[in-house]
N, C-alpha and C positions, 0 to 999 in steps of 0.2 A: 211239851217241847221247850228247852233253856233258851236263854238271850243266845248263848250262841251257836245255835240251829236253827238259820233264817231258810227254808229251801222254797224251791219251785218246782212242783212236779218231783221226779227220781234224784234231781240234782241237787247239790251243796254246792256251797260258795268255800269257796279255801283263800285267806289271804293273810300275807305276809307282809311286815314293811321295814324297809332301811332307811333312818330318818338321818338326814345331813344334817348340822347342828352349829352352826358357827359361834365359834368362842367368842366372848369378847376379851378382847386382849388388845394392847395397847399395840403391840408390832405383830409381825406373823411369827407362826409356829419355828421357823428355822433360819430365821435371818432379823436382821434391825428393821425393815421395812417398815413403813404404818402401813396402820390395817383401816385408816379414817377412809371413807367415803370419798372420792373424786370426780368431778366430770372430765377429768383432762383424762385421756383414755394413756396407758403404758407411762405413767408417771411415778407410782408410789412400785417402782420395782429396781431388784440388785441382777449378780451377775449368779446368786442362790437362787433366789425366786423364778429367774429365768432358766435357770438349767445349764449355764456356762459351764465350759471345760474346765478342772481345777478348782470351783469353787465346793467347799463345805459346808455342809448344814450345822446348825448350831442349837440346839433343843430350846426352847421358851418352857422356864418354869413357871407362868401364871396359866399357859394351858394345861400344864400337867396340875395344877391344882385346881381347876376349873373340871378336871378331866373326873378326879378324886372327888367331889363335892357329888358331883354328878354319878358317880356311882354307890356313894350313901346314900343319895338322896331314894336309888333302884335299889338298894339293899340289897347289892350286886356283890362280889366274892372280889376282892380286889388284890391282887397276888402280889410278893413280895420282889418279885421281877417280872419283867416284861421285856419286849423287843421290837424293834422294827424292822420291815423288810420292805421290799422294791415290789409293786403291785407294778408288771410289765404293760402298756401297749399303747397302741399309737392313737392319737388324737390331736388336732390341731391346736387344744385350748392347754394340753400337757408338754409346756417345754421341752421337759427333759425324754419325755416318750417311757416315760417311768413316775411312780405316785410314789411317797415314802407314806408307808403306812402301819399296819400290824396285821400278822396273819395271825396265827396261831397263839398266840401268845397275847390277848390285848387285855387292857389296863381294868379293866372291868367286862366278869362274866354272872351266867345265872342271876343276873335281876328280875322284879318283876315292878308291875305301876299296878294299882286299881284305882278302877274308873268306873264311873255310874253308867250304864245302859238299861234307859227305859225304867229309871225305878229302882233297878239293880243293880249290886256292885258285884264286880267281880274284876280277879288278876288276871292282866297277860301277859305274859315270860318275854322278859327283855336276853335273848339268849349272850348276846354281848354288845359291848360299845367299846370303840376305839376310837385310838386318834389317827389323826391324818393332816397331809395338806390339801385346801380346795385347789380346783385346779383354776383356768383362767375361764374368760368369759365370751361368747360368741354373741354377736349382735347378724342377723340374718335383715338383708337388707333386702324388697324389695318385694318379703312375702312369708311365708312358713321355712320352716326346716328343710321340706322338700321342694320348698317353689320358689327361694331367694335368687336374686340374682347373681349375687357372692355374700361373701361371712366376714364380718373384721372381729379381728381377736384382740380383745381386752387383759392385759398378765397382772393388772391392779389386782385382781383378786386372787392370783396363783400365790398361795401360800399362806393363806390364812390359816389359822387352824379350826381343823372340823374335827365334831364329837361326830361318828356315825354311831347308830344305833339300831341295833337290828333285832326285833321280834321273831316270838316262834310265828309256825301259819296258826295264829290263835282266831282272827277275825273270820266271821261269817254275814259281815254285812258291810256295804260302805259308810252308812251309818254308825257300824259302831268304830269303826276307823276316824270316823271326825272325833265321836268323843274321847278314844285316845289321845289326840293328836292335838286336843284343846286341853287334856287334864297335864300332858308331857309338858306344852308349853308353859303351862301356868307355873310346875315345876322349877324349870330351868329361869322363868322370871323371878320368882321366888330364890333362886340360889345367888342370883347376880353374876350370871354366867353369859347369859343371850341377850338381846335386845330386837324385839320385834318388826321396832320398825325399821330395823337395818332392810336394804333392798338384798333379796337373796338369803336373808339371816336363816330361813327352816327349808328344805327342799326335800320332797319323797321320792323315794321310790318303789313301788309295792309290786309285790309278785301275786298273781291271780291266777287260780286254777278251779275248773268246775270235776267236784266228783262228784259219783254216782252216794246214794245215799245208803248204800249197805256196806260201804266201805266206812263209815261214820258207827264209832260204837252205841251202846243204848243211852247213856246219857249227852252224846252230843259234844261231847267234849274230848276225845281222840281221833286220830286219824293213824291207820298203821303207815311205816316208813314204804313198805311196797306201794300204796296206794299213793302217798305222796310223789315215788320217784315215779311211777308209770304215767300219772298225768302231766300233761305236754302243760307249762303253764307262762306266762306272758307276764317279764315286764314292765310296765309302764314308768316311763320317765317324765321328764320338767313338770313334776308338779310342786306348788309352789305354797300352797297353803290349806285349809282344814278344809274349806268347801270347793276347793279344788280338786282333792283327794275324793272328796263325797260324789261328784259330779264325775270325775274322769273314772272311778273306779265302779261307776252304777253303767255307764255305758259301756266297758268292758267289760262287764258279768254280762250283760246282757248281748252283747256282740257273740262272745263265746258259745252262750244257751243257746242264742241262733242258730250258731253254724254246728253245733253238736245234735240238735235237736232237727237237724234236717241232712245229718247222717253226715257231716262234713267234717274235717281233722281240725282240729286245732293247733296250731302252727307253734312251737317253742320258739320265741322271737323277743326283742325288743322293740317296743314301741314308745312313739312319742303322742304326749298327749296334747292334743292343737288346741290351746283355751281359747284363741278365737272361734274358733270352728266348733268346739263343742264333741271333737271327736279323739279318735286316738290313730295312728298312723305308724304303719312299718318303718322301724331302721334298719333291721338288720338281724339276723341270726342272732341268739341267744347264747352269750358265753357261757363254757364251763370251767369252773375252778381255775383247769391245766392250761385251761390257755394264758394265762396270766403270771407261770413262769416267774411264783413267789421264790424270789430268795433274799436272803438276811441282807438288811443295810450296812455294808463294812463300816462306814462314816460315821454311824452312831452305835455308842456304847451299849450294852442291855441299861433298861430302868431301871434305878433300885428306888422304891417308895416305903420301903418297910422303915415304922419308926414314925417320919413325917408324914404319911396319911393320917395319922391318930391324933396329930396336933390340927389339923384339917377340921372346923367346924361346920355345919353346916344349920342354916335356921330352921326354925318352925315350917311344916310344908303344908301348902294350900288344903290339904283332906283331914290333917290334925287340927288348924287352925278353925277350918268348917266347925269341926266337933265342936272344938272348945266355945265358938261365938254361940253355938248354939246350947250349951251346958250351962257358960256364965252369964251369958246377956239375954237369954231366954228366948231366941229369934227362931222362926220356923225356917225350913230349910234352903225354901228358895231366897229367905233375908239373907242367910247363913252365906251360899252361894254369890249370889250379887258381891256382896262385903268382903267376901274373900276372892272375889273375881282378880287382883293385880295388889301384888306386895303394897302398891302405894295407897290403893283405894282401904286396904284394909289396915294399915297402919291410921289413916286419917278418920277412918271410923274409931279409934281407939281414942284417940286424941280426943275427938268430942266427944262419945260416951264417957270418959273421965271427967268432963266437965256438966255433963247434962245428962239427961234421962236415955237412957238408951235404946227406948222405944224411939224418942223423939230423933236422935242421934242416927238409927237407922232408916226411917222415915227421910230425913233429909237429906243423908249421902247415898242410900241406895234407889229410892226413888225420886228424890227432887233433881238431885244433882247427876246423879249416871243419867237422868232419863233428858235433862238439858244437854248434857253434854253429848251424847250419843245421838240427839235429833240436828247437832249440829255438827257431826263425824268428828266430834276431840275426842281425849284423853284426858285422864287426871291428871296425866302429869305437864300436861301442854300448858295447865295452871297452876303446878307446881307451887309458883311465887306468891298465890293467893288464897291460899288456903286458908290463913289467916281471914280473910275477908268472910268465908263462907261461915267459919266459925262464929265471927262476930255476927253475921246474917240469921243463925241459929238463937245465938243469946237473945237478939232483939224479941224474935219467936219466944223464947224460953222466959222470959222477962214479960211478956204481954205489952212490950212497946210498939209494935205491928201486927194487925192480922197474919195468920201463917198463908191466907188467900193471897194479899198482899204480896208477901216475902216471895212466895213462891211464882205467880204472875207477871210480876214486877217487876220487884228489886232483882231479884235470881236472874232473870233473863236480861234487865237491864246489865248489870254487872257482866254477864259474859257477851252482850253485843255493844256497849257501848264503853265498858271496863272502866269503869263510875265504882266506887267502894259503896257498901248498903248506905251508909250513915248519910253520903251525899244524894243518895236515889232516895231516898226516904226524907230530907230535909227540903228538895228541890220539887218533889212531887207531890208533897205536905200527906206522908203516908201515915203518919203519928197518929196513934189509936187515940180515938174519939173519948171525951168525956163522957163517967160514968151517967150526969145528967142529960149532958146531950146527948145520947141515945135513946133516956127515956124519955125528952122529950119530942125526940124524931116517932117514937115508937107510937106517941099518943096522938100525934098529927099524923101520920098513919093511918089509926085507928080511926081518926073523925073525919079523915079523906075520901076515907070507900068504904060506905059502909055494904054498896053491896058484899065486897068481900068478907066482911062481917058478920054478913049476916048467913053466907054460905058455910061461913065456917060454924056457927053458930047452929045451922042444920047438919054439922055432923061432916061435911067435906073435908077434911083435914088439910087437901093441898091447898086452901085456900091462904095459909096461914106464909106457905112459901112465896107468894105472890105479897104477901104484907111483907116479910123478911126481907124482900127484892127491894120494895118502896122504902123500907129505912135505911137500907145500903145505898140507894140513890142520896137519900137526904144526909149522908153522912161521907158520901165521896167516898164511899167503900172502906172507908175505916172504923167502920165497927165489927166487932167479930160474931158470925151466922149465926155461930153457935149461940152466944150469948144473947143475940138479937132475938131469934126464936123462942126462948127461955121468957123475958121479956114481955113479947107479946100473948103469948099463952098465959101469962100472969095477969096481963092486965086485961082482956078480954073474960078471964075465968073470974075476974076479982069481983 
């Protein structure tokens, strides 16, 4: 059975996803508007954004080249024209009662992403990605979607530009939807296209369908188009992030096997997925195509991109980069991973393995530093401006001016709870490695301290030795290094 042939009983899992993608761009897609974040609700909008009578739209070229980035990045087919059209219907968070988007025609088609599942890599068909505007924002006051008391509508965010992106039905687990949905992101962080922690910045929507398992060819990897259109499939909306996805689309599979498995229809609907609640909930009948009453935007001209795509560069992407840390700096895969977890984190490992040993270098950004940082919910780049510091924290290490117990104990955590530079946590707490003498003469007063432990060691206990290592770390205020203390006293006990 392949990664993607997760089943239960007779049935397969089929899922598909349309991922929302917000650009970063300084204004929206078709008007001057900022796109910055506000609390003031219907403030950062025009008489475009809103849908007024008479106004025009006006194209943003940094999302058409955010758009292009992003379809090299899928080594997707990107054509030398394209178009927009009016995506028709009615919603209260959509002004104009019309979406300007792309049908037929969008800026990038036939991609694919690979991504690791369980060990294994394998592709899944990004069948296309388009632009669009977001529409506006609802705030459901007083309970759910279905149980608010009323809805206030936010247009702050009607018109930003969005990359959607849409998959074949390739996934056969929710599982392997998160790992998609974390390798996509790293992408698009890597391109300087998206920003994570914008509110709202990634949004899914996946379509889920259960068939039977003789409709699945032998390898696991087809599905005929009869079988896809005959199953009734569901779906799910507001989801908002990678273990959201995981979480709302494990309770839909299993909602579905329920009600199929006890002889009951499964309903072609949309549904909302309640994250407080943990469940997923009816909206409404499931659009087709025609209801949506696509036709061409008069207002804006066809794309032309031919020419200027080609001058469109795009960087090193997170799965080359894996390779390469682990070809030139000799790291096993999950270092490789960690290091190339965020453009920043993996740039700042370079920086210091060009200065230090690169073992040592991955040691202290993937696990000293991701691992403070992450017990106390930051970012790299939340310290962005001290980077510097860390590196100096390294040298100190690198130089045998401080135990790495020390540095890492200590100075490391001091520095990000009390935001003290190493130099001053290290002068202020007298963390300055011990002289060569004074430790051996801590190590010999030690030795003449306990000799029961001496003499266990002496019968062969080995751990007793770690118990003497403890005794010269007290007597040296922890600035001497175990390792070397250890060394030490095996010398001078065997001497």
């Amino acid at each position: 059975m392949t990664a993607q042939t997760v089943q239960q009983g007779d049935l397969v899992t089929v899922i598909g996803l349309e991922v929302h993608v917000q650009l970063e761009t300084d204004t929206k897609i078709f008007c001057g508007c900022s796109t910055e974040q506000t609390d003031e609700p219907n403030e950062n909008v025009c008489p475009v954004c809103l849908g007024l009578p008479g106004s025009l739209p006006v194209l943003n070229e940094a999302a058409v080249e955010a758009a292009v980035k992003i379809g090299k990045a899928i080594d997707a087919d990107i054509p030398e024209e394209t178009r927009f059209h009016r995506k028709n219907y009615y919603y209260p968070d959509l002004p104009k009662n019309f979406q300007i988007t792309q049908y037929d025609e969008p800026i990038c088609a036939d991609g694919e992403l690979e991504v690791a599942v369980e060990g294994t890599r394998r592709t899944i068909t990004i069948e296309r990605a388009h632009l669009e505007e977001d529409p506006g924002s609802l705030q459901h006051v007083g309970g759910g979607i279905d149980t608010a008391d009323y809805t206030l509508v936010n247009y702050n965010r009607a018109g930003t530009p969005l990359m959607e992106i849409v998959t074949a039905p390739d996934f056969r687990s929710p599982d392997e939807v998160r790992a998609f949905l974390a390798e996509l992101e790293e992408v698009l962080e890597y391109l300087g296209v998206f920003d994570a922690e914008r509110d709202g910045s990634l949004r899914i929507d996946a379509n889920l369908s259960i068939i039977p398992d003789e409709e699945i060819d032998g390898d696991g990897d087809e599905i005929g188009e009869e079988a896809l259109a005959a199953a009734n499939r569901t779906e799910v909306k507001n989801i908002s992030s990678h273990k959201g996805a995981q979480k709302a689309l494990a309770y839909e599979e299993t909602r579905q096997k329920n009600a199929i498995q006890r002889g009951r229809a499964v309903e072609q609907e949309t549904r909302h997925w309640d994250e407080a609640r943990g469940i997923t909930v009816s909206m409404r009948s499931k659009e087709e195509e025609k209801d949506y009453r696509y036709f061409e935007e008069a207002d804006l001209p066809p794309l032309r991109v031919s020419g200027w795509k080609d001058e469109i560069a795009i960087p090193e992407l997170p799965s080359a980069r894996r390779e390469r840390f682990r070809a030139e700096y000799d790291l096993d895969e999950e270092a490789a991973s960690k290091l190339t977890s965020t453009k920043q984190v993996a740039d700042f490992y370079e920086t210091v393995a060009s200065e230090f040993d690169p073992d040592l270098a991955a040691t202290w950004v993937a696990d000293n530093l991701l691992g403070e940082l992450n017990y106390r919910d930051m970012e790299i780049v939340g310290i962005e401006g001290r980077l510097e510091e860390v590196t100096r924290l390294v040298e100190l290490v690198a130089t045998d001016e401080i135990t790495a117990k020390n540095a890492r104990e200590t100075v490391l955590r001091s520095m990000l709870d009390d935001g003290r530079t190493p130099d001053e946590v290290v002068a202020e707490e007298g963390l300055g490695k011990t002289d060569e003498d004074d430790v051996q003469e801590a190590v010999v007063e030690a030795i003449d301290e306990n000799p029961d432990a001496v003499a266990d060691y002496e019968a062969g206990e080995d751990g007793a030795i770690n118990f003497l290592v403890g005794q010269v770390m007290q007597k040296t205020g922890g600035s001497a290094d175990p390792g070397d203390v250890n060394q030490l006293l095996r010398a001078e006990l065997e001497g």
